[in-house]
BAGU-301986 format. One record per residue: residue in one letter; x, y, z of N, C-alpha, C in turn. Coordinates in steps of 0.02 Angstrom, whole numbers, padded with zeros to 5 digits, always signed. Layout:
<domis>
aXYZXYZXYZ;...
</domis>
This chain:
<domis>
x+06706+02850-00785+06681+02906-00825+06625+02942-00786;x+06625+03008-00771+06592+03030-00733+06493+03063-00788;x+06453+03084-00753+06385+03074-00774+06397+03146-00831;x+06453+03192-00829+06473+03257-00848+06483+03216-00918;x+06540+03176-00912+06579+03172-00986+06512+03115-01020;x+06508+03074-00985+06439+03022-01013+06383+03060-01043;x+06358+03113-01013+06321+03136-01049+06337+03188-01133;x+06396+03215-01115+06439+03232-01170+06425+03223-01243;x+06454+03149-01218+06466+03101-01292+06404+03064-01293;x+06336+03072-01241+06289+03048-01290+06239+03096-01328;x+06246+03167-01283+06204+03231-01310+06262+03237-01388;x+06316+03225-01392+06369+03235-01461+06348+03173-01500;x+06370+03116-01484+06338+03071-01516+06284+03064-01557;x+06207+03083-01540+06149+03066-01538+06162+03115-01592;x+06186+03175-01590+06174+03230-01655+06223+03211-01710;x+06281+03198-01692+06304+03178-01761+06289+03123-01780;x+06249+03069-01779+06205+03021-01801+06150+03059-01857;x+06130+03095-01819+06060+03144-01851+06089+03194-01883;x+06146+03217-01884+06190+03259-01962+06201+03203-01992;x+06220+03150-01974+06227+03133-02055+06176+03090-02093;x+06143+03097-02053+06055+03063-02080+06060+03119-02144;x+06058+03170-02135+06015+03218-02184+06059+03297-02172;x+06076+03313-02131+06083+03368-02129+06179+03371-02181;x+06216+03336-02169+06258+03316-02202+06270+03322-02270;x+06212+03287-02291+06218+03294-02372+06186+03346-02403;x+06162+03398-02347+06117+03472-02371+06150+03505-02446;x+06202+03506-02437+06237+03551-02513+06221+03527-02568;x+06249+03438-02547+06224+03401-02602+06162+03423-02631;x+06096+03389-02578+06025+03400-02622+06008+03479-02634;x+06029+03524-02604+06021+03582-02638+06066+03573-02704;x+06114+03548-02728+06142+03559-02801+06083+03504-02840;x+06077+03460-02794+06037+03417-02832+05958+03437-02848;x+05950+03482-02830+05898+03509-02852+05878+03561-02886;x+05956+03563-02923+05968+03626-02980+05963+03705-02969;x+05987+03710-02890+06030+03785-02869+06090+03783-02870;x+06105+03850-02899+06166+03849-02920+06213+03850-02855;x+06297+03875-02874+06331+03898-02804+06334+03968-02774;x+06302+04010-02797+06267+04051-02790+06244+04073-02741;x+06178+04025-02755+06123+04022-02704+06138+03988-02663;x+06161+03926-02640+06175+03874-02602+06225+03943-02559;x+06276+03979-02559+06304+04037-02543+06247+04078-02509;x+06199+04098-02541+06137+04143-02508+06137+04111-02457;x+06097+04045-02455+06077+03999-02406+06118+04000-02358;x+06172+03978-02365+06233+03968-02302+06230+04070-02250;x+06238+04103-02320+06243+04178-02274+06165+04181-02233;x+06102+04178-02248+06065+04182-02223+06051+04142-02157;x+06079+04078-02171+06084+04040-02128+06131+04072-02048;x+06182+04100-02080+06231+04141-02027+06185+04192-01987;x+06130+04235-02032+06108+04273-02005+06049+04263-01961;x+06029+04204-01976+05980+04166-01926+05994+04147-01865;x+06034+04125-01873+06105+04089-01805+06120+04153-01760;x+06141+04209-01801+06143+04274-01755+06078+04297-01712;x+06022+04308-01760+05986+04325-01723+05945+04271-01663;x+05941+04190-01689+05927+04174-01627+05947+04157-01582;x+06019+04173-01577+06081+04169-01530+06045+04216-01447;x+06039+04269-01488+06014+04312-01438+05931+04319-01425;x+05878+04257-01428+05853+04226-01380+05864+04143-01354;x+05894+04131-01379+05938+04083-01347+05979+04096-01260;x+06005+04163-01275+06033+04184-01231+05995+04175-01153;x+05931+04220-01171+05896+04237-01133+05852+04161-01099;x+05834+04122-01160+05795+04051-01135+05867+04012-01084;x+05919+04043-01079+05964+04011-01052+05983+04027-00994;x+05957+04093-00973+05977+04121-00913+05912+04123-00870;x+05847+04095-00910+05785+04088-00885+05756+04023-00849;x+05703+04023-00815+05697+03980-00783+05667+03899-00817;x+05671+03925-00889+05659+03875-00942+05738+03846-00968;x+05769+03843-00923+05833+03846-00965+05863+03780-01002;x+05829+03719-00971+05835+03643-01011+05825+03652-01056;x+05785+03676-01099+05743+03665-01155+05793+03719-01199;x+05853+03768-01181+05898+03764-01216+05952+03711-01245;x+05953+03668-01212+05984+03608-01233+05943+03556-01254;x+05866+03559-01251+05824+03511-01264+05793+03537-01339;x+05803+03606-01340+05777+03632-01423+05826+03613-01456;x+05888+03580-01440+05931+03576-01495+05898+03504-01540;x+05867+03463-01517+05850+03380-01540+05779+03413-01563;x+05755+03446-01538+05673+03504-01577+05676+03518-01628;x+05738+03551-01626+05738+03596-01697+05785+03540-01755;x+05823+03492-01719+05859+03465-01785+05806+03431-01801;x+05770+03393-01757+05711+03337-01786+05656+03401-01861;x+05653+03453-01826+05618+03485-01886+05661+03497-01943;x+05729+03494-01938+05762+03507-02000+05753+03440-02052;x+05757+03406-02007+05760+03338-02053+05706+03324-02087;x+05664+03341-02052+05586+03335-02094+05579+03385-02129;x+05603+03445-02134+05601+03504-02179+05630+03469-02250;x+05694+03455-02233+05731+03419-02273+05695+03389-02330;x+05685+03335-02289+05641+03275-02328+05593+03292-02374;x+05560+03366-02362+05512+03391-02411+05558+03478-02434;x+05586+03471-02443+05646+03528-02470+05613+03559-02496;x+05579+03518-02574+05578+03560-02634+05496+03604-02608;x+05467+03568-02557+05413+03623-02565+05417+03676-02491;x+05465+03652-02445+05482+03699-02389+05521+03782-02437;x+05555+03761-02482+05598+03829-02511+05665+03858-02476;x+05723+03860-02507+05783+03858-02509+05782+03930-02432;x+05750+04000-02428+05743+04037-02395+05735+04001-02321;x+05676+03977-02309+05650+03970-02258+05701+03907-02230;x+05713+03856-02267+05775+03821-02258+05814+03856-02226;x+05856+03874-02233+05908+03914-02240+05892+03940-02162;x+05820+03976-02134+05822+03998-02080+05824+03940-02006;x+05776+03902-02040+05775+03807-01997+05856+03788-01979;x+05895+03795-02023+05960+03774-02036+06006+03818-01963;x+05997+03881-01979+06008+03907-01955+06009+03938-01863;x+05934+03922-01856+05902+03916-01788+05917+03824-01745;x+05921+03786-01797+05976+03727-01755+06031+03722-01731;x+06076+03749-01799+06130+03768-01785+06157+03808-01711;x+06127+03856-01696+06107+03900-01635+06100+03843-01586;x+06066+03831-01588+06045+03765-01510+06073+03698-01505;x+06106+03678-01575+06146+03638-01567+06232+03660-01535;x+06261+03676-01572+06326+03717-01556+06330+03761-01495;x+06282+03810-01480+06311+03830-01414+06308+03776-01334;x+06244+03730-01354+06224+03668-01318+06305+03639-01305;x+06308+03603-01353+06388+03579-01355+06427+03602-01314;x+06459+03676-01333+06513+03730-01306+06516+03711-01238;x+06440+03730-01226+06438+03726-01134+06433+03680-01112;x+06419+03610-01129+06424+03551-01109+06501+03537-01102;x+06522+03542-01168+06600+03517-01163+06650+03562-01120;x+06614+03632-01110+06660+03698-01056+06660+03667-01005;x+06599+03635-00969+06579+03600-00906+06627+03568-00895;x+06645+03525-00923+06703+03447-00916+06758+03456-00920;x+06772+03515-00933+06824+03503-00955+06885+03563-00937;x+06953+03555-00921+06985+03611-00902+07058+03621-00945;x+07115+03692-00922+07184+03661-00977+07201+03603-00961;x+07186+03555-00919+07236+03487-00898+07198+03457-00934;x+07132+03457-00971+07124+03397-01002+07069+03413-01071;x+07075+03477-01088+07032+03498-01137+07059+03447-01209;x+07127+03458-01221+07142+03427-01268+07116+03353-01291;x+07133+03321-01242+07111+03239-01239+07056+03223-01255;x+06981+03285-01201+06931+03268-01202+06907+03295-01286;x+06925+03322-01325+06925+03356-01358+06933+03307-01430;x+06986+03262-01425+07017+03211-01463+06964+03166-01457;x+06933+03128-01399+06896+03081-01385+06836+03115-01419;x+06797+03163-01416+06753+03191-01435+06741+03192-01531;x+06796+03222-01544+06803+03194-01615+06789+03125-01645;x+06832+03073-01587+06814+03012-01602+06765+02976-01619;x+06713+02954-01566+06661+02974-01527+06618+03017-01600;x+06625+03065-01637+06575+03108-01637+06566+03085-01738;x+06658+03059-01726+06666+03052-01818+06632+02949-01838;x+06644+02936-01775+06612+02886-01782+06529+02873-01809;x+06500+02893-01759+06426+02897-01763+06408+02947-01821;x+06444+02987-01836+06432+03026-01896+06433+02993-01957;x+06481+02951-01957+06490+02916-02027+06436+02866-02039;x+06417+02835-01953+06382+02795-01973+06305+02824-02002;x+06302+02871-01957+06225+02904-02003+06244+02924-02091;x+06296+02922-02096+06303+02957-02181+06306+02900-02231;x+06311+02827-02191+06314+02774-02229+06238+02741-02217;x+06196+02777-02165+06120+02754-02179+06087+02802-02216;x+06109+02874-02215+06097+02906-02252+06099+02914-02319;x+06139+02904-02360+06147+02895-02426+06113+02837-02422;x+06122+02771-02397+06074+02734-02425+06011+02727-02453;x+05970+02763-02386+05924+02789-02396+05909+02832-02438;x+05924+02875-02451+05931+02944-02500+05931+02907-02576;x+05999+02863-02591+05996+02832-02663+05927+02778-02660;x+05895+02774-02620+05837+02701-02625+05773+02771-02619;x+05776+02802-02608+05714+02858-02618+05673+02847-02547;x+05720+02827-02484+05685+02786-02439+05685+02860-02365;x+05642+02919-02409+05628+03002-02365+05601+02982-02285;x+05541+02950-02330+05500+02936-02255+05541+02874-02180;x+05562+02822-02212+05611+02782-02161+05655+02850-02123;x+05692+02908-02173+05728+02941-02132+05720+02981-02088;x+05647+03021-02096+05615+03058-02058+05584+03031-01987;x+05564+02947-01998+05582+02922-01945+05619+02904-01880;x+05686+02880-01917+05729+02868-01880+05751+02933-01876;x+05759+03012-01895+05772+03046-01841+05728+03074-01818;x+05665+03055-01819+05627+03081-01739+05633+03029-01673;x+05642+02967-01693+05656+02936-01651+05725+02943-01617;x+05772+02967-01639+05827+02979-01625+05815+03039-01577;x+05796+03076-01596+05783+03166-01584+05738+03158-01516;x+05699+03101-01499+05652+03077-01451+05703+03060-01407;x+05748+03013-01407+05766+02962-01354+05813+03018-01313;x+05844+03077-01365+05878+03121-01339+05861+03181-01311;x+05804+03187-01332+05742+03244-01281+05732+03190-01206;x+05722+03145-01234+05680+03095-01163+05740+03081-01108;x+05812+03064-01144+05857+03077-01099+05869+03150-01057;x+05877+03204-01045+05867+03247-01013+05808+03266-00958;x+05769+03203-00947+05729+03218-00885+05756+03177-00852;x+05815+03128-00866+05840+03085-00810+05864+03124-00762;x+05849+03107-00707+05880+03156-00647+05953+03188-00649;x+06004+03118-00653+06071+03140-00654+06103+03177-00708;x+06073+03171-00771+06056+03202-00836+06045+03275-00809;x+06003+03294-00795+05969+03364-00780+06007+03411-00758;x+06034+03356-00701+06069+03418-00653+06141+03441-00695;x+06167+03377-00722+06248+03400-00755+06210+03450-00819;x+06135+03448-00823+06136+03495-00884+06136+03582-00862;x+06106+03578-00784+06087+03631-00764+06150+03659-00742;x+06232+03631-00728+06281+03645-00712+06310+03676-00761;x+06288+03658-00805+06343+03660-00876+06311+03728-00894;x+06229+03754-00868+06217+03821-00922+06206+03873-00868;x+06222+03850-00795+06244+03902-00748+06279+03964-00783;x+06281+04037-00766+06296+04085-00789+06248+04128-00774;x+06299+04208-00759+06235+04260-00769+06224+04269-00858;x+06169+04323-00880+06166+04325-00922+06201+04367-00973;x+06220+04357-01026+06263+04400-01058+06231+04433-01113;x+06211+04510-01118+06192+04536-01181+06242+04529-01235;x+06185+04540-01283+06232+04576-01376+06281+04591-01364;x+06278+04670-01321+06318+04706-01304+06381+04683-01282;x+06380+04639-01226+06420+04627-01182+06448+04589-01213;x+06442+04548-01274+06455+04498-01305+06505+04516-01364;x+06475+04573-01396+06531+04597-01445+06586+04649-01422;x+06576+04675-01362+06633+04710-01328+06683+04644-01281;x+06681+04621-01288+06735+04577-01292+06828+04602-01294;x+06865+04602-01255+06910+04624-01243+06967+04592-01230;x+07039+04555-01275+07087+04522-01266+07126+04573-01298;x+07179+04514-01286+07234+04528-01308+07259+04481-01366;x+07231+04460-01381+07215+04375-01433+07183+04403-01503;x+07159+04470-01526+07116+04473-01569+07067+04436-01602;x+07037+04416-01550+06994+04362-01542+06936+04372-01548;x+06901+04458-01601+06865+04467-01624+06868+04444-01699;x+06918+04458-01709+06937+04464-01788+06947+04383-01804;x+06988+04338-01760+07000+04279-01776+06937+04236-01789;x+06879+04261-01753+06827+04236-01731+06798+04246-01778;x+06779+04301-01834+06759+04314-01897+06763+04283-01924;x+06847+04284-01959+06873+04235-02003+06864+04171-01990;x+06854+04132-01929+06857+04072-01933+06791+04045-01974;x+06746+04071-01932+06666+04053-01946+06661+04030-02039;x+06666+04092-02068+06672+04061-02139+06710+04007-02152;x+06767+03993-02118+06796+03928-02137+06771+03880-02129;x+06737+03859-02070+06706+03793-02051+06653+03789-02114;x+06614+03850-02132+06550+03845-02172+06608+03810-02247;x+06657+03834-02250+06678+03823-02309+06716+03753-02326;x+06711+03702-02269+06736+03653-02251+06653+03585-02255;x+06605+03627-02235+06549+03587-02220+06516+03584-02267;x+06505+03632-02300+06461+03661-02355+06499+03652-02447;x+06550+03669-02452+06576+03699-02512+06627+03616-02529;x+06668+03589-02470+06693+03539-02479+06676+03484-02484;x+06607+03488-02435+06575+03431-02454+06569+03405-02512;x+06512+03484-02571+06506+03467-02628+06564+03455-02655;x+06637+03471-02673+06694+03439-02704+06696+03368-02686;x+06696+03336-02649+06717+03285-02632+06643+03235-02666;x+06600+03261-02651+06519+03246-02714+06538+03244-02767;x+06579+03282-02808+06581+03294-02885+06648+03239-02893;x+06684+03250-02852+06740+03191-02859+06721+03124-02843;x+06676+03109-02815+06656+03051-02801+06570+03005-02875;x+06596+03061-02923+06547+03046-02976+06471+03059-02967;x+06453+03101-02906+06406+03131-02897+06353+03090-02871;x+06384+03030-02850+06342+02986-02810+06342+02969-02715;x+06291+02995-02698+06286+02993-02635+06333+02923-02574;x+06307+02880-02622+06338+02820-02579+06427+02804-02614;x+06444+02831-02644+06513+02854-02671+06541+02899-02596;x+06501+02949-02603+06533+02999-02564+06532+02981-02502;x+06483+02929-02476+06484+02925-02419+06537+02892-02378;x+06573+02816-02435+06612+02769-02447+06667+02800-02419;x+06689+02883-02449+06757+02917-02461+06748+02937-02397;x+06707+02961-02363+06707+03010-02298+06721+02959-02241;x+06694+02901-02235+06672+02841-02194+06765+02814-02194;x+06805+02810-02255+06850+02781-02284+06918+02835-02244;x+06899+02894-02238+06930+02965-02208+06931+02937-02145;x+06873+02944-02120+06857+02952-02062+06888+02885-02002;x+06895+02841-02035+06939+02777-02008+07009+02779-02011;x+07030+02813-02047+07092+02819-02054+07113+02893-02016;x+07079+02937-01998+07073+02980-01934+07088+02976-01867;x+07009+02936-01870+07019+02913-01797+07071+02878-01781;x+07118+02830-01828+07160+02807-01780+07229+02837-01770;x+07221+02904-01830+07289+02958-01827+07267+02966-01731;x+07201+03013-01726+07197+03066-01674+07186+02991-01610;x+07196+02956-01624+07164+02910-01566+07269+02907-01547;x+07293+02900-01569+07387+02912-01549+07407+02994-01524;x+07377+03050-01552+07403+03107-01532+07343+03155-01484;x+07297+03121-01489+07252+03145-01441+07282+03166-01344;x+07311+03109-01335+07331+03109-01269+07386+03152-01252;x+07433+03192-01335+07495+03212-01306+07477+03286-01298;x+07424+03307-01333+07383+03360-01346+07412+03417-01285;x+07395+03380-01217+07363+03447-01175+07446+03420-01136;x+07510+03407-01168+07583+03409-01129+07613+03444-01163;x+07602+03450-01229+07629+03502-01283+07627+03579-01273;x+07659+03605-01295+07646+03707-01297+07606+03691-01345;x+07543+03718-01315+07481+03726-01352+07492+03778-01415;x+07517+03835-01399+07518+03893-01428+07578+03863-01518;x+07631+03856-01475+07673+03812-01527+07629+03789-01585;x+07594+03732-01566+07558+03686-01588+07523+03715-01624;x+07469+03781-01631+07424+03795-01656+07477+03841-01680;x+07540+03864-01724+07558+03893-01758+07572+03844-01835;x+07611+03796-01806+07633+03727-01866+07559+03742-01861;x+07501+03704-01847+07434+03691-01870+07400+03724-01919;x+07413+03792-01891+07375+03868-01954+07412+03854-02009;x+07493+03823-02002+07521+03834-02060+07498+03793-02103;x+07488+03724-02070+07469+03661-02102+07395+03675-02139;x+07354+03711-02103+07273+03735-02129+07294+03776-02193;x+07335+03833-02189+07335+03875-02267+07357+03833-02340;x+07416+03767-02319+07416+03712-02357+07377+03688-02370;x+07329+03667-02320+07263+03609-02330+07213+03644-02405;x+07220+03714-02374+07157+03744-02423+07213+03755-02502;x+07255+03787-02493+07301+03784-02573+07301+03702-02603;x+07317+03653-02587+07273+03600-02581+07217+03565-02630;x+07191+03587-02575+07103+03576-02591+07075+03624-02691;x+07126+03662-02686+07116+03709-02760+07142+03652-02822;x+07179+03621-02802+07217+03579-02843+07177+03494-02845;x+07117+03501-02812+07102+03425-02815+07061+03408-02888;x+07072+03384-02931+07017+03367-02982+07009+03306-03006;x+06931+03285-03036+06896+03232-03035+06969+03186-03098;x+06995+03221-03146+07042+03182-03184+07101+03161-03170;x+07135+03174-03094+07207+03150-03080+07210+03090-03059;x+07269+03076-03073+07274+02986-03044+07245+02985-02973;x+07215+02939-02976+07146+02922-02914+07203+02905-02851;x+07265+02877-02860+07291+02871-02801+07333+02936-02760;x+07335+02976-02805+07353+03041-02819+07306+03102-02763;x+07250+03076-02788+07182+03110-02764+07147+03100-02712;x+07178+03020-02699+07160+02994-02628+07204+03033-02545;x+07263+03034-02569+07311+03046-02546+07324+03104-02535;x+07303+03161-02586+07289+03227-02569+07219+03228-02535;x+07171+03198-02538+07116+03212-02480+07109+03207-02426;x+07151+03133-02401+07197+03117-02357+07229+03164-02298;x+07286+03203-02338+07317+03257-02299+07270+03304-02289;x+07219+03340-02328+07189+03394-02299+07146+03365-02266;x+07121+03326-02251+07109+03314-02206+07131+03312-02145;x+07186+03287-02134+07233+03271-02075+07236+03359-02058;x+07256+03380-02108+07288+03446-02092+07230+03497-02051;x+07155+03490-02065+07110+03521-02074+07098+03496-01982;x+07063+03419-01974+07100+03419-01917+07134+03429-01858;x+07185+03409-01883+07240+03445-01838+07248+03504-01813;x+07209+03563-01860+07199+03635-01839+07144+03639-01806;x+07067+03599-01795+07032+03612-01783+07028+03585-01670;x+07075+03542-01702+07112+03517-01612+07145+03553-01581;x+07189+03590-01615+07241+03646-01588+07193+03704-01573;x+07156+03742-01618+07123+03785-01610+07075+03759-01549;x+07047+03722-01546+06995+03715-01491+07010+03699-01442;x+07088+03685-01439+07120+03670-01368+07140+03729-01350;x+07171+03784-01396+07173+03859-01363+07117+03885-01344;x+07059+03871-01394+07002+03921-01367+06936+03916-01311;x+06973+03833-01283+06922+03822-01240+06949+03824-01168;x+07019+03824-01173+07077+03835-01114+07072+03934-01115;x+07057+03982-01163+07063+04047-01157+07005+04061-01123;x+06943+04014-01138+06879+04027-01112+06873+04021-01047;x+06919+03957-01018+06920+03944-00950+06949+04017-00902;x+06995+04048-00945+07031+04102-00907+06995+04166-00927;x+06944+04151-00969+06882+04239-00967+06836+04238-00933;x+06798+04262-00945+06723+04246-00924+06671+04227-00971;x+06683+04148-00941+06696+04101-01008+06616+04097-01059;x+06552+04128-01009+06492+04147-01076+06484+04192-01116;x+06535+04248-01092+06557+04313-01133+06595+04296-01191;x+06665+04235-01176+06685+04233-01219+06653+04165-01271;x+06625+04119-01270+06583+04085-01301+06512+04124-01353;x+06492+04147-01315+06451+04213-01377+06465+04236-01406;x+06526+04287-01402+06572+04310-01425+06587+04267-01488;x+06615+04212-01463+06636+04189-01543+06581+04158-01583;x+06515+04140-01563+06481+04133-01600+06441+04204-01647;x+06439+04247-01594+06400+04301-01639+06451+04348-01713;x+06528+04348-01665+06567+04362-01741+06583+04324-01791;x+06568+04234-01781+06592+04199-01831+06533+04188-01881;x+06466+04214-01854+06415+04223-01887+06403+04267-01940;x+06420+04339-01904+06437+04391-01945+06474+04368-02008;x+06543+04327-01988+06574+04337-02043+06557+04274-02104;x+06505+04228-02068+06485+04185-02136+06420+04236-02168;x+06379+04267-02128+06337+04317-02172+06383+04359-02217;x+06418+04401-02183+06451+04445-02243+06490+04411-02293;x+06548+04349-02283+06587+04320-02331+06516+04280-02396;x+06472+04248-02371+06446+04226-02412+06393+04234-02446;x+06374+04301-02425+06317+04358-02454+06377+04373-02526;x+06439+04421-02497+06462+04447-02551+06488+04376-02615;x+06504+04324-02589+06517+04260-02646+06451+04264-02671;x+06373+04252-02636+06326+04271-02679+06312+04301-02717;x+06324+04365-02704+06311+04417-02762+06374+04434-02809;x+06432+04434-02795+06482+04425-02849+06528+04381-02861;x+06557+04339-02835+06609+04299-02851+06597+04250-02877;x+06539+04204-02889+06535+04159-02928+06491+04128-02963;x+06473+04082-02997+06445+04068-03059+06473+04083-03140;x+06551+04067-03116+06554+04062-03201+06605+04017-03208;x+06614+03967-03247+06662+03906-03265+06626+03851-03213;x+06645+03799-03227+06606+03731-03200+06601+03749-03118;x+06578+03682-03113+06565+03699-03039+06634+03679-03001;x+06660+03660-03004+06731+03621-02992+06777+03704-02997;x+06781+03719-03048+06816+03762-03060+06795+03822-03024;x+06745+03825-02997+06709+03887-02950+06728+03880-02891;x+06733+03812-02847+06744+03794-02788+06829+03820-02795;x+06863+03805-02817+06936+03799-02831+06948+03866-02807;x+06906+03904-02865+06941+03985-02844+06918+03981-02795;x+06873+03995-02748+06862+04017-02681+06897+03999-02645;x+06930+03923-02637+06991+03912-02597+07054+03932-02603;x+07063+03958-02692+07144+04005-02670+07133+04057-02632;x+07050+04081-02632+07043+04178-02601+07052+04147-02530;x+07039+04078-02487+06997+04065-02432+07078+04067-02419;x+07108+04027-02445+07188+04026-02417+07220+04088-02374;x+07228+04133-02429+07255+04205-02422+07207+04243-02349;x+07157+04193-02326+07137+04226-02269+07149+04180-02210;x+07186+04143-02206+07221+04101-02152+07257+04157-02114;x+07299+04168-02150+07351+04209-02088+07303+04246-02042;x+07266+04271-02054+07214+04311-02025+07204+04259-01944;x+07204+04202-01954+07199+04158-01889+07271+04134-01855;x+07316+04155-01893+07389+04161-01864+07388+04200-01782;x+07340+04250-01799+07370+04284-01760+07346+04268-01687;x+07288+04216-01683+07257+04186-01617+07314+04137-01586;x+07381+04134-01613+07431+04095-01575+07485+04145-01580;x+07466+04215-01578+07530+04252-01562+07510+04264-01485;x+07586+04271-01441+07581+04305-01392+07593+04400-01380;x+07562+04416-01330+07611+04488-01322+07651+04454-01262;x+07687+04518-01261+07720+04491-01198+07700+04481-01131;x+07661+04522-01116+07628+04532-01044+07603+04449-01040;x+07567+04430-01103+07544+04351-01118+07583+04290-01089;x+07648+04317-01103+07694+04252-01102+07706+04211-01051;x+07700+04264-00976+07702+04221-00910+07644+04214-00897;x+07590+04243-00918+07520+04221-00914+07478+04138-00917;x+07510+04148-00992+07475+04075-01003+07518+03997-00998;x+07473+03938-00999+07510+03889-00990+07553+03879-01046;x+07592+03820-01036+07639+03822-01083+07621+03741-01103;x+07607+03713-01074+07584+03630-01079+07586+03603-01009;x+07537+03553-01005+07541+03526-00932+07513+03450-00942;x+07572+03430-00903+07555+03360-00879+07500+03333-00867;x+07412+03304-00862+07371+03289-00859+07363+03255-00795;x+07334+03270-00744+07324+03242-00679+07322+03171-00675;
</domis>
């Protein structure tokens, strides 16, 4: 394993440990602290618009001669979320919302370019699979110290263990061999706003990029809480169900991980979108009164399904990146998928919901969220000029 991929999965690692300390169950304790879905909606859009704007000094700390400390603010700023966290009710849902937001930023594009580094079409898929692995592991395990903690009232232990966490992973990046694969990975000239939203395919890979963004928010944020309310509204319930998912995942993607990058990618991510507009029609139909094996089993598949699209998709879009100019197109999709969780979840703020239970509020938004799938159909159409262009699947060196 070379010092590229090692560092990978411990800069991935180390953070999804520290999401699911706290940052994980965010929807939760915002409902639990008697905001509606509404607001928790404000929060998420504001949150988008935070992410936008510090995208673009991000940019700049990245093309500067400070440029570690773009990948080193990412363990900065989550360690402050967590402690924000921990005192929520007197930090305020706003300013939240911007904390949330400005991690998000230094966590995720951190990632992108770490994992762009390592990785190429011969083996994006795999590394990609392993990464999930790897990432759903340590995640669960923070969500099963997390709720613990959380149901035992045990704030301060957690604020601990993620600064210490948030430490060992700042302190790793002055290791020499550390440094340099970090300084490889954020090589690039610099890319403006500008340059960033003029963006130019043949992929509509502005528009896909929109639409997606709200989805993930609507997967992290909105599903979480369902799977909270189905799980009787108890933290260490919910954690049980995700932990319970998440094993039965890993050992789906730990079998199809490897066939990933021999397959027609493109193929692949068409069944997948289809399988995603199911997942969410789905997800409208899950409720706390159906036979529990019933309910297991449908959480089950959307999951799988949810998944499965999120592998396909990231195996097209990190193999399209390799063939652009791949910080143009990485901004790119962060600054429009931002846009489109500000605008999608500003307007759910101000009109679409708050009326019938909360169950019944989540529901509708996933028949509307459905009907905007196809919209990501179209990132696995070809034109023609496309067709001898791109790979079709390849054997893995």
């Amino acid at each position: 394993m070379t010092t590229a991929v090692r560092y990978f999965y411990s800069f991935s690692g180390i953070h999804a440990f520290l999401i699911g300390l706290l940052p994980f169950f965010l929807p939760t304790l915002l409902w639990r602290q008697g905001y509606s879905l509404s607001e928790i909606a404000g929060f998420i859009s504001v949150s988008g618009l935070a992410y936008f704007v510090t995208l673009i000094g991000w940019e700049k700390l990245r093309s500067s001669r400070w440029k570690l400390w773009a990948v080193r603010g990412s363990f900065v700023t989550e360690a402050l979320l967590v402690l924000m966290l921990v005192q929520a009710e007197a930090t305020g849902l706003w300013l939240l919302a911007v904390a949330n937001g400005v991690y998000g930023c230094f966590y995720w594009m951190s990632q992108r370019l770490l994992f762009k580094d390592l990785s190429s079409y011969r083996n994006s898929g795999n590394h990609f699979g392993n990464f999930q692995i790897v990432v759903t592991v340590l995640l669960k395990l923070g969500i099963l110290a997390g709720a613990f903690l959380l149901e035992h009232s045990s704030q301060m232990l957690l604020a601990v263990l993620a600064v210490t966490a948030s430490l060992l992973g700042l302190l790793h990046t002055w290791n020499k061999e550390t440094k340099a694969e970090i300084l490889s990975a954020l090589k690039a000239d610099r890319v403006s706003l500008k340059q960033a939203l003029n963006l130019k395919d043949g992929n509509h890979s502005k528009l896909v990029f929109f639409v997606d963004g709200l989805f993930l928010f609507l997967e992290s944020y909105f599903w979480t809480l369902s799977l909270y309310f189905l799980s009787s509204e108890k933290l260490m319930n919910l954690g049980g169900m995700v932990v319970g998912l998440a094993v039965a995942l890993a050992l789906l993607f730990w079998m199809v991980k490897r066939s990933i990058d021999r397959v027609d990618a493109i193929k692949l991510l068409r069944i997948a979108t289809a399988l995603y507009a199911v997942s969410w029609w789905l997800r409208s139909g899950v409720a706390p009164d159906m036979n529990l094996l019933l309910q297991l089993l449908l959480i089950m598949t959307i999951a799988f399904f949810t998944s499965l699209f999120r592998l396909a998709f990231n195996k097209v879009f990190f193999d399209r990146a390799e063939q652009a100019f791949t910080q143009q197109y990485l901004l790119a999709k962060s600054y429009y998928s931002q846009a489109g969780v500000f605008v999608f979840f500003g307007l759910l703020a101000l009109f679409a919901i708050d009326s019938g239970s909360a169950m019944e509020q989540l529901n509708s938004v996933y028949i509307y969220a459905s009907l905007l799938v196809p919209a990501l159909w179209l990132y696995a159409m070809k034109t023609q000029s496309q067709q001898k262009e791109e790979y079709v699947g390849v054997v893995p060196s």
